[in-house]
VOGU-3710 file (C-alpha; in Angstrom, 3 decimals, decimal comma):
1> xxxxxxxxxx> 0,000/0,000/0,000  1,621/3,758/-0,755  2,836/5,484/2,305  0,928/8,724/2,813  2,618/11,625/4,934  1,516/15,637/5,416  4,254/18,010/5,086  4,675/21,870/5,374  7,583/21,585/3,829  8,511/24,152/0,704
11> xxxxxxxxxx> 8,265/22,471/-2,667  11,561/23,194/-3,624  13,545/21,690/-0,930  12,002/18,501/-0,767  13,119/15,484/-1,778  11,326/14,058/-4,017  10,397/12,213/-8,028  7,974/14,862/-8,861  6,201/17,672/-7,447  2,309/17,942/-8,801
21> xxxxxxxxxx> 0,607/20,427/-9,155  -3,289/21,721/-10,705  -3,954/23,997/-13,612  -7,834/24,653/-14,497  -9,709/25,667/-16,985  -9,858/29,719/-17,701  -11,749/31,942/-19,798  -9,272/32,242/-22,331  -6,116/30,393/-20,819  -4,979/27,706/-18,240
31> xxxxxxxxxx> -5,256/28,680/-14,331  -2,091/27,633/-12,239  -4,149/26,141/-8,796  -3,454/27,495/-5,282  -0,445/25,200/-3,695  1,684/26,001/-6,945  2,817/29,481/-6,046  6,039/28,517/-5,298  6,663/26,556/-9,079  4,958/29,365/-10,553
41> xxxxxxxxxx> 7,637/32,047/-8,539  10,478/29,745/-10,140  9,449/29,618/-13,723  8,743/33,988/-13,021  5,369/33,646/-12,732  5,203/32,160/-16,220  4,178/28,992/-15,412  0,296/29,054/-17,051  1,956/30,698/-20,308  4,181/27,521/-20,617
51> xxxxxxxxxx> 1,451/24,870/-19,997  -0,375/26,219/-22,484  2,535/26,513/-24,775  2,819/22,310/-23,940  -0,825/22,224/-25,073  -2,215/22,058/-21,322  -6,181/23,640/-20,831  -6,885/21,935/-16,957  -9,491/20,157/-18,736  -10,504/17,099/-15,813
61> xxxxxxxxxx> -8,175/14,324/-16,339  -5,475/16,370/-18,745  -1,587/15,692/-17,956  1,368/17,679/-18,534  4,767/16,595/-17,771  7,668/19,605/-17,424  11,074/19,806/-16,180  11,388/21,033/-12,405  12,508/24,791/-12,579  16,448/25,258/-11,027
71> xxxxxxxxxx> 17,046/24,875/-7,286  14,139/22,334/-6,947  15,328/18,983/-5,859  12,767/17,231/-7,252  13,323/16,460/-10,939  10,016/16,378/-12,522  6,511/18,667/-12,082  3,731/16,826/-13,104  0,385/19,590/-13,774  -2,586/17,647/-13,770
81> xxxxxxxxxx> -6,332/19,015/-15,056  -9,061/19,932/-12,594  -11,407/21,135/-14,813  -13,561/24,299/-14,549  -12,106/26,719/-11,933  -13,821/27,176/-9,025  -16,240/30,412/-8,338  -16,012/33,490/-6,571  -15,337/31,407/-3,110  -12,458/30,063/-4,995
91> xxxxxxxxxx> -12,259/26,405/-3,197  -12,197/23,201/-5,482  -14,572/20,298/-5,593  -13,526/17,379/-3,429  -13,987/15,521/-6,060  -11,852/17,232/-9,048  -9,574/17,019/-6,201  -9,894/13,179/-6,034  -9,597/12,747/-9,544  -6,756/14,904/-10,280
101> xxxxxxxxxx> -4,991/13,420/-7,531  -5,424/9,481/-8,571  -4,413/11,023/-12,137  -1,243/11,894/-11,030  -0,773/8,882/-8,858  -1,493/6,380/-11,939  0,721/8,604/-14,240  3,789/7,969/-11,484  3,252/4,361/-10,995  7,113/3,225/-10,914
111> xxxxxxxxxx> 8,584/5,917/-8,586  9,151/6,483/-4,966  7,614/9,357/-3,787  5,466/12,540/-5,489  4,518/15,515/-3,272  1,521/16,790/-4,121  0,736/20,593/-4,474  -2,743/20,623/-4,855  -5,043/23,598/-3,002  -5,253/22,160/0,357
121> xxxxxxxxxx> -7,900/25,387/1,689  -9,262/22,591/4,572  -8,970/19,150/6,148  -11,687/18,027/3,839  -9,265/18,813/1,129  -6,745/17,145/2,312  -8,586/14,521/2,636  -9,676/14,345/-0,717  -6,306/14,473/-2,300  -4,923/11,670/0,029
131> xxxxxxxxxx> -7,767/9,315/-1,088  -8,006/10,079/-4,593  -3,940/9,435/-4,281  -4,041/6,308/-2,501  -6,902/4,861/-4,520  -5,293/6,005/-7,866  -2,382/4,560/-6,867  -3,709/0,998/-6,883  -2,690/-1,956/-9,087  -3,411/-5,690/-9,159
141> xxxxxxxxxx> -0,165/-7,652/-10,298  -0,831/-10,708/-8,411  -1,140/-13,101/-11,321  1,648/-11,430/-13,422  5,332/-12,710/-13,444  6,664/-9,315/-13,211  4,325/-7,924/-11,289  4,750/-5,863/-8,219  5,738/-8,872/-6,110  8,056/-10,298/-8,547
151> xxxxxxxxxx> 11,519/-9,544/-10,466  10,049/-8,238/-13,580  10,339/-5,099/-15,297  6,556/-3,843/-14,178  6,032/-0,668/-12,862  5,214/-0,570/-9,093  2,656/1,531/-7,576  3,803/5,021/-6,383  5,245/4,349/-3,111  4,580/7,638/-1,276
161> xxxxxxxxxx> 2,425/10,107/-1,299  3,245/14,030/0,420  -0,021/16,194/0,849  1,842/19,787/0,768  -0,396/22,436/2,960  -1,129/18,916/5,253  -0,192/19,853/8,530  1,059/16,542/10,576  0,137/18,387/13,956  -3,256/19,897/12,987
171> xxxxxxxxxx> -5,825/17,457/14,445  -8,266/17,931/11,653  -5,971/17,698/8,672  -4,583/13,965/10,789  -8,256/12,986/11,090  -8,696/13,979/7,583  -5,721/11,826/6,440  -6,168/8,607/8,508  -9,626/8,465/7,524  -8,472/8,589/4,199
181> xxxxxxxxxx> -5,910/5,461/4,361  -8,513/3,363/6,472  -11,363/4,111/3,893  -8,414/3,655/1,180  -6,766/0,188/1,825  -10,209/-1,233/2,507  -11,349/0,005/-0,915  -8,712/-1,578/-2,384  -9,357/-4,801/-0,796  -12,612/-5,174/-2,227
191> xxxxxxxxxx> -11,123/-4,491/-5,363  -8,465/-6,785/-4,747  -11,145/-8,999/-3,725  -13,060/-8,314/-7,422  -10,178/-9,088/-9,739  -8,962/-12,345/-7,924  -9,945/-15,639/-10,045  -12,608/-17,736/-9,247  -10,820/-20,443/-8,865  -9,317/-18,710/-5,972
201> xxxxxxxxxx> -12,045/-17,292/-4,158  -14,811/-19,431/-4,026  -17,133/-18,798/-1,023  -15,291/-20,844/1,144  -12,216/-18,554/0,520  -14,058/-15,565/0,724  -14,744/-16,445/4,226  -11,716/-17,214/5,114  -10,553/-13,407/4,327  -13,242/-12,355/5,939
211> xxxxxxxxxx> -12,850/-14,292/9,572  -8,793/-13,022/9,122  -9,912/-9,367/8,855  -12,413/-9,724/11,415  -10,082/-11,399/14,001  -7,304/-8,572/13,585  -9,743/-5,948/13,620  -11,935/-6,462/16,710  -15,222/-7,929/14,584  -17,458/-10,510/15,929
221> xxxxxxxxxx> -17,330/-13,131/12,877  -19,627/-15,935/11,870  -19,745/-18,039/8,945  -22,447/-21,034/8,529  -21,823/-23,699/6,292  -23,792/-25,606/3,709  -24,957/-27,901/6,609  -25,891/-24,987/9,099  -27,476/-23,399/5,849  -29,566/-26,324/5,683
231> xxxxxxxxxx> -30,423/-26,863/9,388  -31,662/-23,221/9,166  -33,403/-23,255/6,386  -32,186/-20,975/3,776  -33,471/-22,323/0,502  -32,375/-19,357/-1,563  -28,727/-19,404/-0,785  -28,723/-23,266/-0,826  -31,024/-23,170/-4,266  -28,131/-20,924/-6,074
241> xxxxxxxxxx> -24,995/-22,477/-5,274  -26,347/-26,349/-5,510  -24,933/-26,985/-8,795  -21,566/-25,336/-7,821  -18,686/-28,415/-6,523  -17,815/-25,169/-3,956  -20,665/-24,960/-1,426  -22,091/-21,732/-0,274  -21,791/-19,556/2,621  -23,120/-17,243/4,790
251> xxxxxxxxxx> -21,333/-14,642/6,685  -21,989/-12,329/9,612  -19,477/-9,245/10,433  -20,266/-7,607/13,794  -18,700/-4,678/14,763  -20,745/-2,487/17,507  -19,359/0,618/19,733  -19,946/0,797/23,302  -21,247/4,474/22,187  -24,109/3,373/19,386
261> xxxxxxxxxx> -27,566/4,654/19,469  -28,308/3,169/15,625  -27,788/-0,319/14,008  -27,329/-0,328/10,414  -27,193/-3,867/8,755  -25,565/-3,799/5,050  -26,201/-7,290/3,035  -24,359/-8,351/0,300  -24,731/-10,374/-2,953  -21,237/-12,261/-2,994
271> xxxxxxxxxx> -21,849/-14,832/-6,261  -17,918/-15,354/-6,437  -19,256/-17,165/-10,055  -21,787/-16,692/-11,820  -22,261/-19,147/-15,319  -26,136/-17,806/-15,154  -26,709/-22,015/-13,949  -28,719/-23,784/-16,022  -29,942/-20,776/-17,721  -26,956/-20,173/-18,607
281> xxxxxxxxxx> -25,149/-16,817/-19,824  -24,591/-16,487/-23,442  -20,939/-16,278/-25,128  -19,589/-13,101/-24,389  -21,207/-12,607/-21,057  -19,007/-14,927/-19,056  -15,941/-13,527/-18,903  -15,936/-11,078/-16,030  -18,553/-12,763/-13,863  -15,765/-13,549/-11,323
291> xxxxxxxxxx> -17,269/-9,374/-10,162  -20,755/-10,677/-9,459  -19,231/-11,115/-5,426  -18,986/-6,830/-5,682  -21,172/-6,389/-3,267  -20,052/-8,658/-0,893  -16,947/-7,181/-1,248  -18,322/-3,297/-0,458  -20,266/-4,558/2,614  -17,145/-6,518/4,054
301> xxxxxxxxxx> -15,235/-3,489/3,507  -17,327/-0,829/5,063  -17,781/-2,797/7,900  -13,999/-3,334/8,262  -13,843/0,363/7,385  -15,961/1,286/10,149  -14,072/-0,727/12,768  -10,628/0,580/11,840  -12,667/4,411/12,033  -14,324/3,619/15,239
311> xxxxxxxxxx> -17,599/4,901/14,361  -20,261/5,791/17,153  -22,694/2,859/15,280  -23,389/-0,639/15,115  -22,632/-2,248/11,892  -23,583/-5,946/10,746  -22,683/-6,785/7,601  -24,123/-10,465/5,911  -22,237/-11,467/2,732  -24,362/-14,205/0,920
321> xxxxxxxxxx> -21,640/-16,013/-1,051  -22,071/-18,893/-3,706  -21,322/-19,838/-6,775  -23,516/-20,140/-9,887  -22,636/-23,098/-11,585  -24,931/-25,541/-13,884  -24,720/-29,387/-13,272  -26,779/-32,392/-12,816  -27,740/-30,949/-9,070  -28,281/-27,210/-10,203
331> xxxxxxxxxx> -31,490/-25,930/-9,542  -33,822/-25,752/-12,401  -35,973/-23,334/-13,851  -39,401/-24,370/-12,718  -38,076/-25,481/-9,444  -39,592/-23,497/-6,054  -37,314/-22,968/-3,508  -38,570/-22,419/-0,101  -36,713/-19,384/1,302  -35,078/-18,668/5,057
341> xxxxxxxxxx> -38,601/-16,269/5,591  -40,740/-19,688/4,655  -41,968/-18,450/1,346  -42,057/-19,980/-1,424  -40,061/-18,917/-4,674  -40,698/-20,288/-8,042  -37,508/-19,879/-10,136  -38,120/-19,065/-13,609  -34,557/-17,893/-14,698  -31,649/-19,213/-12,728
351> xxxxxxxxxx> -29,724/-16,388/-13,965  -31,634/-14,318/-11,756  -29,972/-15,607/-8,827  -28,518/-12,797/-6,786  -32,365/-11,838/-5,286  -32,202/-15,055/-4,128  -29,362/-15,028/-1,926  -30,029/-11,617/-1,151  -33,682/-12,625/-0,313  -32,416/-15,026/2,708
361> xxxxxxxxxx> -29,377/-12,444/4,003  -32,529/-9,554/4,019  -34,933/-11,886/6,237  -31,796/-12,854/8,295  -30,449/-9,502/8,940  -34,241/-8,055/9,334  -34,304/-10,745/12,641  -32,195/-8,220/14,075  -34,384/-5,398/14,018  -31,898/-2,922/13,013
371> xxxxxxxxxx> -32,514/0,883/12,197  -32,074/0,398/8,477  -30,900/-2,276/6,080  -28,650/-1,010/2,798  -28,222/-3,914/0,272  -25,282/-4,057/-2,617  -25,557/-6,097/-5,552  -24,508/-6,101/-9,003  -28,159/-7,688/-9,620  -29,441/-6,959/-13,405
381> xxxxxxxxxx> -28,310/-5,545/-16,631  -31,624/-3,881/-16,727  -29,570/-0,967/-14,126  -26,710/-0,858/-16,855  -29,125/-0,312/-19,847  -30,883/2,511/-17,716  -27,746/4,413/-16,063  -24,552/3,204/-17,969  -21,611/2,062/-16,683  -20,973/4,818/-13,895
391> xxxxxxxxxx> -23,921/5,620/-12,045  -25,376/2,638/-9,599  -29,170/2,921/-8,976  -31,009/3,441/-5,128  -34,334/2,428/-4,340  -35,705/2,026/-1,201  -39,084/1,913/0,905  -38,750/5,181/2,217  -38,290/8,097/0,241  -36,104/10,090/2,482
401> xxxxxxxxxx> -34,103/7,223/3,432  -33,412/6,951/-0,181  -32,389/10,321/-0,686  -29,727/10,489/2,100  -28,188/7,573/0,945  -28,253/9,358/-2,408  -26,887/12,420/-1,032  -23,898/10,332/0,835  -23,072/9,113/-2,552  -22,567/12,012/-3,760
411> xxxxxxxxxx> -20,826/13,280/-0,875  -18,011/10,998/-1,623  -18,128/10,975/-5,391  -20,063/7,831/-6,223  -22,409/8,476/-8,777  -25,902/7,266/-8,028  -29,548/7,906/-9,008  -32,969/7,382/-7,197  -34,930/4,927/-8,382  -38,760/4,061/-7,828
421> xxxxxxxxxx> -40,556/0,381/-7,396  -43,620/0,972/-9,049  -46,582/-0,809/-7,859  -48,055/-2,036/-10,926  -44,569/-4,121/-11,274  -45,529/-6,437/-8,628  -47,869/-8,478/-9,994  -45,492/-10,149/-13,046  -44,057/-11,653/-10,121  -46,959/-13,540/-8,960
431> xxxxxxxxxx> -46,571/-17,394/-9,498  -49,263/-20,123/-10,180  -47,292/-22,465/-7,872  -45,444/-20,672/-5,169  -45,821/-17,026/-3,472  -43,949/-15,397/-5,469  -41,874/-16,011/-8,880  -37,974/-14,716/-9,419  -38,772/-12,839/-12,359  -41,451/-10,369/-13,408
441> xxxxxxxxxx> -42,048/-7,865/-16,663  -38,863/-7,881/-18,758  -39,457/-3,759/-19,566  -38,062/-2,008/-15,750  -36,189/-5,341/-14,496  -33,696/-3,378/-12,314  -37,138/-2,215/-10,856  -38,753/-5,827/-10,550  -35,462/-6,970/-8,667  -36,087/-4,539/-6,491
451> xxxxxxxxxx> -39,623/-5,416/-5,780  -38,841/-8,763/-5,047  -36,344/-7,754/-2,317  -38,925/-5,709/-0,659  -40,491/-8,892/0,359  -38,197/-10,010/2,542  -37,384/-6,979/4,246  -38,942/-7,499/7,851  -41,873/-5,109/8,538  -41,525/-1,983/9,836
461> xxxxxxxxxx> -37,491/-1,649/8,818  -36,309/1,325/6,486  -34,676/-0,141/3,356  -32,485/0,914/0,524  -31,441/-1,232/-2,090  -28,314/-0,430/-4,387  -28,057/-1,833/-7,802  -24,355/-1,176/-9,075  -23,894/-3,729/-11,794  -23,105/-0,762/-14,002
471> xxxxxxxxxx> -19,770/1,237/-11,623  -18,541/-2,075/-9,783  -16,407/-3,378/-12,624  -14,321/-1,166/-15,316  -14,143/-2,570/-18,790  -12,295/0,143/-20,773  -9,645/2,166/-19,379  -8,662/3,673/-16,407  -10,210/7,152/-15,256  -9,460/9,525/-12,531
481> xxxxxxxxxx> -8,472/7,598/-9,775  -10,856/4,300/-10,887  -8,561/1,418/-12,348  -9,552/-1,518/-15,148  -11,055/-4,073/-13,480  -12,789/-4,096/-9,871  -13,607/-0,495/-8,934  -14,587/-1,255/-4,673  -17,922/0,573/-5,658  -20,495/1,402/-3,023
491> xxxxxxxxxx> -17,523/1,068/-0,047  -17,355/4,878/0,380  -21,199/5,213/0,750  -21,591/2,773/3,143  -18,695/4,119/5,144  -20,323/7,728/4,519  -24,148/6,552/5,842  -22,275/5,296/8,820  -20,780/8,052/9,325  -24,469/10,341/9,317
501> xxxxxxx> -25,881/7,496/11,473  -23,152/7,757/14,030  -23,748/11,305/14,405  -27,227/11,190/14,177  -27,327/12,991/10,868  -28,722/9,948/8,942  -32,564/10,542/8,077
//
């Protein structure tokens, strides 16, 4: 993981491979950003005339690479885009800050250490930058012979990071920055998590990880098996991963605080495989369905997350793992499951498996009686069609509920968008045969998956379902501080709802 340090420290003198700075957009030419002044006082105050010479605008994402001016003892300055300049109050989004910051990190993958230069004007800035940093400075090299833990020629990930303007002493700028690492490395677990193969993390092995990070964090930990699954009765967890040779599990994560006046339960759909079953997937839609355990991966690391924080709240987190396989003793479509709440489910598709396991972590967790359930799930293309690949979708039985988990979203960056059930959905789900079928009206799926989760969220408990099949994995390039592959989506809005609920700001 990169090293992150605040320094007050003058650009100039410090050691280190590059110094980076921001340059906006202007009116009519590039803006050199606040924490530059003294780059800009070497090069005469000059500097904006010579990015633009070097074809530099500060659009978002934009970087130019210059030789440090004389006297510097860095070697390299590194101006990366933040996009529109800020207004008459002059402070920067956090989240231009983010991005411009993981830009820079992915851009000095290979060297030691970059001090960063960006306007730090509060702690919630420096915050920002040390997140976007660490989180664009991730890379998974595991499987690679010269990757970052062998002898190869790969490039590393940028070792440290130096917030400039972060001052080590200032309690609110240290705050600032250790929430960022915690929030950080757990991120980048659950994309760590993501990208491994499935033939390395089947549920059993996802467990495993989990009871490890619960034992050296504090968290109360319990896993039941395929027998204990059966003893209890949860048909829908038991119905998906039957065909699979790996049998499922089910996972609990405690963590509470002496100090907690709210329980929040987050439940994850953790398929660690999904082949669609016996309905299976066609060619072409198989290859990155090792992601379909995203959300698993977000609720394990918010809880984690909100351990190593030490957050004023109660936190369970269920992570309903199995794998999706089809074989001679893989449920069939047809079949009726009888789920952990005693209904009955006819399955129609098996590829619409995820609302199944989800259905039997819901009813568990809703036992509890806690304050509010979020679930994750990568659960239907349907979400994809209707947002796109960056925005996850939010519905919920309460519409205020649903709009401060949209509004933590977006306090953190994560793109999201409210979504409603609509009644008149319901009733493609009914089944001739059991209560309730696993599929309804093909037109508003994403919706109709939602629906069905609402039944088996205990009575009386606020609910808010996330659908982020579209943001958890990256299939084209990498983007601000988001790599390729498994993007830890949903982790920082979890950790940011509870936050509100530990202060008693959560609605």
């Amino acid at each position: 993981m990169t090293a992150l340090t605040l320094s007050t420290a003058a650009a100039p003198g410090l050691r280190a491979d590059a110094i980076v700075i921001g340059v906006a957009k202007g009116d009519k030419a590039p803006v050199v950003a606040p924490g530059a002044e003294a780059v800009d006082k070497a090069y005469d105050g000059r500097l904006a005339g010579v990015l633009e010479t070097l074809g530099a605008s500060g659009a978002e994402g934009e970087v130019t690479k210059l030789p440090a001016p004389p006297g510097f003892k860095a070697p390299l300055v590194v101006a990366v885009g933040l996009g529109a300049a800020p207004g008459k109050d002059g402070a920067y989004d956090a989240e231009a800050l983010r991005k411009a910051a993981g830009v820079a990190a992915r851009t000095l993958a290979g060297t030691k250490k970059a001090a960063y230069a960006l306007p730090v004007a509060d702690a919630a800035a420096v915050g920002a930058i040390a997140e976007g940093a660490l989180l664009g400075a991730y890379s998974f090299d595991a499987y690679k012979e010269n990757g970052k833990n062998g002898k190869g020629n790969g490039k590393t990930p940028l070792a440290e990071v130096a917030v400039l303007g972060g001052k080590p002493r200032d309690k609110a700028h240290k705050a600032a920055a250790e929430r960022a690492t915690a929030v950080a490395e757990e991120l980048n677990r659950a994309r760590d998590l993501v990208n491994t193969p499935p033939n390395d993390l089947n549920p059993e092995a996802f467990a495993a990880v989990a009871q490890a990070a619960a034992k050296e964090h504090g968290i109360k930990v319990q896993v039941l098996d395929e027998k204990a699954l059966a003893k209890g009765g949860y048909g829908g967890i038991l119905g998906v991963g039957a065909g699979s040779a790996s049998a499922p599990r089910l996972v609990k994560l405690s963590y509470t605080s002496s100090k907690a006046k709210k329980h929040l339960a987050f439940v994850g759909k953790g398929i660690t495989y999904d082949s669609g079953g016996i309905s299976l997937k066609p060619a072409g839609h198989n290859e990155t369905m090792k992601c379909d355990m995203s959300g698993a991966a977000a609720v394990f690391a918010a809880v984690v997350a909100a351990a190593r924080l030490g957050l004023d709240v109660n936190v369970t987190g269920w992570l309903a793992l199995a794998e999706n396989m089809p074989s001679g003793s893989a449920t069939r479509p047809g079949d009726v499951l009888r789920m952990y709440s005693g209904k009955t489910v006819e399955v129609l598709n098996t590829d619409a498996e995820g609302r199944l396991v989800l259905a039997d972590a819901l009813w568990a967790a809703s036992a509890e009686k806690p304050d509010a359930i979020v679930d994750v799930a990568t659960l239907t293309g349907a979400m994809m069609l209707a947002l796109g690949s960056r925005t996850f979708g939010v519905m919920a039985n309460d519409d205020t509920f649903r709009s401060a988990v949209v509004g933590a979203s977006a306090e953190v960056g994560e793109a999201s968008w409210p979504m409603p059930l609509p009644e008149h959905l319901r009733k493609g789900m009914d089944s001739p045969v059991a209560d309730i079928a696993n599929m309804g009206e093909r037109m508003g799926g994403g919706l109709v998956a939602g629906l069905f989760l609402r039944e088996f969220v205990g009575e009386g408990i606020t609910w808010a379902h996330l659908d982020i099949a579209g943001p958890a994995f990256n299939e084209g390039g990498p983007f601000g501080y988001t790599p390729k592959g498994g993007t830890g989506s949903a982790v920082r809005t979890l950790v940011r709802v509870a936050e509100l609920a530990a202060s008693g700001d959560l609605a």
